[in-house]
TILOLUM-276470 format. One record per residue (C-alpha): x, y, z. Coordinates in steps of 0.2 Angstrom, whole numbers, padded with zeros to 4 digits, always signed. Layout:
! residues N
XYZ;...
//
This chain:
! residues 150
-0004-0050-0209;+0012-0052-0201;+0012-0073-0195;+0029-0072-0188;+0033-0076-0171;+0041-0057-0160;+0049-0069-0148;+0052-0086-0150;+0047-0098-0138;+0038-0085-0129;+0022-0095-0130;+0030-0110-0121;+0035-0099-0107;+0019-0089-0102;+0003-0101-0098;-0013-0094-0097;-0022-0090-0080;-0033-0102-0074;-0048-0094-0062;-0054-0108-0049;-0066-0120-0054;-0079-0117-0042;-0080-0101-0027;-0078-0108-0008;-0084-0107+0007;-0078-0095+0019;-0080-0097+0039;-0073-0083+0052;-0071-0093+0068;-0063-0085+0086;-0045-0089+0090;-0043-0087+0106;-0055-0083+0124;-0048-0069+0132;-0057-0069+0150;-0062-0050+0155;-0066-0044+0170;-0085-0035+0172;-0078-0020+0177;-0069-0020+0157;-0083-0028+0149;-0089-0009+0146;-0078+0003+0135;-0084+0019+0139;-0068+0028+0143;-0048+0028+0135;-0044+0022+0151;-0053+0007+0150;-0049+0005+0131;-0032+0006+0137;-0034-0009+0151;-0041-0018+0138;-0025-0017+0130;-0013-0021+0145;-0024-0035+0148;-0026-0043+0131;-0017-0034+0116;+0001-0033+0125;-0003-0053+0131;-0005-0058+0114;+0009-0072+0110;+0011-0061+0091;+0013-0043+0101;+0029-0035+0101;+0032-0021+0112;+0046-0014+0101;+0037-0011+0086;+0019-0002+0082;+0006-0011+0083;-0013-0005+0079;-0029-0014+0084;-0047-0012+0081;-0058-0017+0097;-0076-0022+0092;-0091-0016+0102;-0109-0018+0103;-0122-0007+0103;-0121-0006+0122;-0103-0003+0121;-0098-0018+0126;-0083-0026+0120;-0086-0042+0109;-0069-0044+0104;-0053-0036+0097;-0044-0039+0081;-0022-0035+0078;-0024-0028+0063;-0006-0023+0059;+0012-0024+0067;+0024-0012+0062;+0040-0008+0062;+0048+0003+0078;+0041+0019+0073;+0030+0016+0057;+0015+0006+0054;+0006+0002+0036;-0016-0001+0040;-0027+0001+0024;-0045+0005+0030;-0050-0010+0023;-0041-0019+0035;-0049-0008+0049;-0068-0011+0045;-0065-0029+0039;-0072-0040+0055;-0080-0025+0062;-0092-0029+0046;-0093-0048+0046;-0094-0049+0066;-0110-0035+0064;-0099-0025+0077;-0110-0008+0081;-0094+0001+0085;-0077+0000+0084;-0061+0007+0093;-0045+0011+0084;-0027+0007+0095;-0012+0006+0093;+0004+0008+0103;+0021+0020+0103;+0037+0010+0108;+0049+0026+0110;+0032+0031+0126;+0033+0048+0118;+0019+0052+0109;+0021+0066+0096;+0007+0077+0097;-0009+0078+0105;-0019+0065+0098;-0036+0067+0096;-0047+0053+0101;-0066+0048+0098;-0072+0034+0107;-0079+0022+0100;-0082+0026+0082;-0101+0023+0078;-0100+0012+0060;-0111+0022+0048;-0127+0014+0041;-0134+0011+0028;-0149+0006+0016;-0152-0009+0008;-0139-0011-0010;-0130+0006-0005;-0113+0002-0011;-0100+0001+0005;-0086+0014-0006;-0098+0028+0000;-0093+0025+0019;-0078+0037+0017;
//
């Protein structure tokens, strides 16, 4: 058995990993109120999903109306809004969202629905877009494995 050393000092260089002693605790909490009118506490409609927007999501002191920027709003089972979530700011005309990021707090807030925003800065939209409001999260049973949702 070769006992020679491929690099020397190699060894002194590369430390093993370490994994954490013990797991932690974890707590999602609100940042901010955002006041809504009762007229807006209901999203039934793109044009009330978009005042939404204009009153809370274009307010927002990290919103930057020169790049894209997508936003989840989380709804109850009544579709009433129970809060909104910037998941993403892009750059002027390209913006990087893993689902993952999408469903993330629609899970742990136990939101029923969700809607999916986000914003062109050139106002010119493309092509059609096709919209569904308020996406119903899917269910499921008891130990199903979440990977199965797409």
């Amino acid at each position: 058995m070769n006992t020679t050393e491929s690099f020397p000092g190699f060894e002194s260089l590369v430390k093993p990993f370490k994994f954490a002693v013990s797991p932690y605790e974890y707590k999602v909490t609100t940042l901010r109120e955002c006041p809504t009118p009762d007229a807006m506490q209901h999203c039934e409609t793109p044009d009330k999903a978009a005042d939404y927007w204009r009153l809370h999501i274009a307010s927002h002191p990290h919103f930057n109306p020169d790049c894209e920027c997508l936003a989840v709003l989380l709804l109850n089972t009544r579709r009433k809004v129970k809060g909104h979530h910037i998941v993403s700011i892009g750059t002027m005309d390209t913006i990087l969202v893993h689902p993952r990021e999408v469903f993330r707090l629609a899970i742990v807030t136990a939101a029923s629905a969700l809607i999916v925003m986000h914003n062109h800065p050139s106002g010119v939209i493309p092509h059609p877009v096709l919209c569904r409001m308020a996406y119903d999260l899917p269910r499921f049973d008891e130990g199903e494995p979440l990977s199965h949702a797409a």
